[in-house]
C-alpha positions in Angstrom: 4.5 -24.1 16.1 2.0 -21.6 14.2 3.4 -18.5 14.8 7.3 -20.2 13.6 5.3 -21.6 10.3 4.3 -18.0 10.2 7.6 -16.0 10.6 8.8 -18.4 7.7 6.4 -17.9 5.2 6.4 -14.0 5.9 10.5 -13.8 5.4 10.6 -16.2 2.6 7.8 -13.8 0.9 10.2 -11.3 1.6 13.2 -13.1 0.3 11.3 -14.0 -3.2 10.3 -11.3 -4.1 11.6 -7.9 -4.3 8.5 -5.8 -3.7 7.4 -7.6 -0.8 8.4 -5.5 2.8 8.3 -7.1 6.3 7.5 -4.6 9.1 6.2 -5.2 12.5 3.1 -3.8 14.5 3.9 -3.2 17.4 7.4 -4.6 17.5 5.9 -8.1 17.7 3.3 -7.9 14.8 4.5 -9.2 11.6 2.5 -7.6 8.6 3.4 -7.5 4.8 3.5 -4.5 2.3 3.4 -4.7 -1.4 3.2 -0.9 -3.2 4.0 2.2 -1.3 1.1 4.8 -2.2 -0.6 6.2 0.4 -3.9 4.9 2.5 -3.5 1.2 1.6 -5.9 -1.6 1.9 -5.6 -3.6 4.8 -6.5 -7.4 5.1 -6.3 -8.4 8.9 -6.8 -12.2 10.1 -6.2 -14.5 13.3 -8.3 -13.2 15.3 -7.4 -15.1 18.0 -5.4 -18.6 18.7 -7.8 -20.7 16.9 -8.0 -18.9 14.1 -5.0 -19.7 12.3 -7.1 -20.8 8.9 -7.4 -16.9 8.5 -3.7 -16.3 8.6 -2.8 -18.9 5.9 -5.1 -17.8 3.8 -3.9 -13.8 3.8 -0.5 -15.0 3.0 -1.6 -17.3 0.1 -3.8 -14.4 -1.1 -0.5 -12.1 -1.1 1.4 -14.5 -2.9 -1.0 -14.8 -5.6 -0.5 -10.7 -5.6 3.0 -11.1 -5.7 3.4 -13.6 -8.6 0.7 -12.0 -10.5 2.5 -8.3 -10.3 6.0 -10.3 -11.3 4.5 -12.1 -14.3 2.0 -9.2 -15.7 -1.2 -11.2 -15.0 -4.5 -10.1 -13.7 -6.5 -11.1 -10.5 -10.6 -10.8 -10.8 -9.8 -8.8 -14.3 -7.6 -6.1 -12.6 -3.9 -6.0 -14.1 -1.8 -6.4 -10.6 1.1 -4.7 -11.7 -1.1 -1.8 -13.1 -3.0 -1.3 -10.3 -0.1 -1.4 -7.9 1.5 1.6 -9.4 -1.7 3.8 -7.6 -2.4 1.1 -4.5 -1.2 -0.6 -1.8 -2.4 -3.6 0.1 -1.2 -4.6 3.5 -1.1 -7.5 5.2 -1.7 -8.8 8.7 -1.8 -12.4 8.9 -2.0 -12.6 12.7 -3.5 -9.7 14.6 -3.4 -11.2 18.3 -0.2 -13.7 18.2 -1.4 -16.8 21.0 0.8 -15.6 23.6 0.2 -19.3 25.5 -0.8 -23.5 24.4 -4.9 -22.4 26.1 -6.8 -20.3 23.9 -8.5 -17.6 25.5 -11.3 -15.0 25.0 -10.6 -12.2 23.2 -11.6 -8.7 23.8 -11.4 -5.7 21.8 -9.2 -4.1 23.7 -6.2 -6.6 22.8 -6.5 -4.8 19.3 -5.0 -1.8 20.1 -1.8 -2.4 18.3 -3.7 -2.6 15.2 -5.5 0.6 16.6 -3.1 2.2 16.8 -1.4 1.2 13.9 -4.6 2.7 11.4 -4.5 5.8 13.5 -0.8 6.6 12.4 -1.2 5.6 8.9 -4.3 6.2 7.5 -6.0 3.1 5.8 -8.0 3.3 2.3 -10.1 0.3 3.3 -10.2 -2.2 5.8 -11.0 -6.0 5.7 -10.9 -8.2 8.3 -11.4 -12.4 8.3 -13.2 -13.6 11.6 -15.2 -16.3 12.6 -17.6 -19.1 11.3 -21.2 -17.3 11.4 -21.6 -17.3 7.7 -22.1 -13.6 6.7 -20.5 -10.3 5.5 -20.5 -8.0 8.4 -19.8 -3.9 8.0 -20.5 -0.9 9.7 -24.1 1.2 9.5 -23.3 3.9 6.6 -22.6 7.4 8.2 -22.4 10.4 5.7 -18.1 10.9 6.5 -17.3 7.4 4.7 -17.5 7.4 1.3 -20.7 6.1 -1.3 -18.5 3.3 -1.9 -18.8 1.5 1.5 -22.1 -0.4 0.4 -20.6 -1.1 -3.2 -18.2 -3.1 -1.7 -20.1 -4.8 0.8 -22.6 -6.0 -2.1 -20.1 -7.1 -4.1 -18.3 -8.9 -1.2 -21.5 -10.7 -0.6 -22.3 -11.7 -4.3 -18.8 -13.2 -4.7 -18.3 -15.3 -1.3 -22.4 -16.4 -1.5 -22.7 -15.0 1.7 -25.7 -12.9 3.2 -25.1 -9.7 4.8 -25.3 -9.7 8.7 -26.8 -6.6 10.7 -25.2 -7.3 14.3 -22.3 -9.6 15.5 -20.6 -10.0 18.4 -17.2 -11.0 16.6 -14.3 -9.1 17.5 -13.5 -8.2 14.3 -16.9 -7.1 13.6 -16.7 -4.8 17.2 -13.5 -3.5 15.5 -14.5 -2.6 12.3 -17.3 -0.7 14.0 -14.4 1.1 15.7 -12.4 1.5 12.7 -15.2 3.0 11.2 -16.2 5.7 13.5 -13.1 6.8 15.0 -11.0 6.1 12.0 -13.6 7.0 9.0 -12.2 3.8 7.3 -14.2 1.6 5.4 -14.6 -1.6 7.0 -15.5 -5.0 6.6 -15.6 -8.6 7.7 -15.6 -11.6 5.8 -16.7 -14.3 8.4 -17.4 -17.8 6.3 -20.0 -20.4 6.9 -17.5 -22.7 8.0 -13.8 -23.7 7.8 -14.0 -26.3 5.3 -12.7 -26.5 1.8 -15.7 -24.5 -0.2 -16.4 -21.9 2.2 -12.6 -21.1 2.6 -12.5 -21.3 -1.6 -15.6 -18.8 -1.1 -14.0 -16.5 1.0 -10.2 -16.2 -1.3 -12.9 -15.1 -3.9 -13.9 -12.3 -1.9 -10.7 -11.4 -1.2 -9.7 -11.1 -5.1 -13.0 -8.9 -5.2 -12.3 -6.9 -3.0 -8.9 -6.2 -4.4 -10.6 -5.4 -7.5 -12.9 -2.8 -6.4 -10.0 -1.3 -4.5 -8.0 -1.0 -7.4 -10.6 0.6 -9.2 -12.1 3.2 -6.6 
């Protein structure tokens, strides 16, 4: 039920509006691009069956990017349709589609279409919604990824109210640890205190930070 909700907000994004692009990761992926320069910023959710809140949220987010670029207006004081003509943002509202009705444990290894997917077109950032534990998670600084990296993380904590976390065991966390060494990406994970109302309100004003600072880097 989920992933059909899912299909049809993705292709009636599509349908809209005329800058939005449907592709699939993977052949079975779907993902969402607005703005076609190179090394995009990548927002990744659904980690998993159960986390479906993540998914909804991405897509709302990209709407609000969408209707903003359409109608001149400006998300967290960055003109949308400005910044789009030097960025791109790409969306993944479900990285690991439930394949069946039991949820069950997920391993880094059932990431590798998104893997692979950053290792074939280079990312300018990478930010990934997982979990519950209440913290902004990202990568130990190594001297091949830009200054920036700990900007962004202290801004992403300042805007969401959440503390910066030094290990985790989330996925997505293991991931961006990945993305970070193999890739060189910037990477980070938004994982809120909880799934209700304020915390998720929290989290989509990270997500306009973190558009922000892209923009402007």
């Amino acid at each position: 039920m989920f992933m059909s909700a899912l299909w049809d907000t993705v292709f009636s994004l599509n349908d809209r509006y005329e800058n939005a692009e449907v592709f699939l990761i993977d052949n079975h992926i779907p993902a969402l691009r607005f703005g076609h320069a190179d090394k995009p910023v990548v927002f990744a959710g659904g980690f998993g069956a159960a986390e479906w809140q993540s998914g909804v949220l991405l897509l709302q987010f990209f709407e609000h990017l969408l209707f903003d670029a359409d109608h001149g207006k400006s998300m967290a004081g960055i003109a949308v349709r400005k910044a789009f003509k030097k960025r791109s943002v790409v969306i993944i509202p479900t990285v690991c589609p439930p394949k069946m009705a039991v949820e069950e444990p997920l391993h880094i290894e059932d990431l590798s279409p998104l893997a692979k997917y950053l290792s074939f077109h280079p990312a300018g950032m990478l930010v990934c919604l997982n979990g519950a534990d209440g913290a902004i998670y990202a990568p130990a600084s190594n001297e091949l990824l830009p200054f920036e990296s700990e900007t962004v993380e202290k801004i992403l904590c300042a805007c969401s109210n959440l503390p910066a976390g030094e290990k985790s065991r989330l996925v997505g966390a293991r991931f961006c640890a990945w993305a970070s060494q193999k890739a060189l990406l910037p990477s980070f994970v938004i994982s809120p205190a909880s799934l209700e109302a304020s915390a998720i309100a929290h989290t989509y004003r990270a997500l306009e930070e973190t558009f922000a600072v892209a923009a402007l880097l």
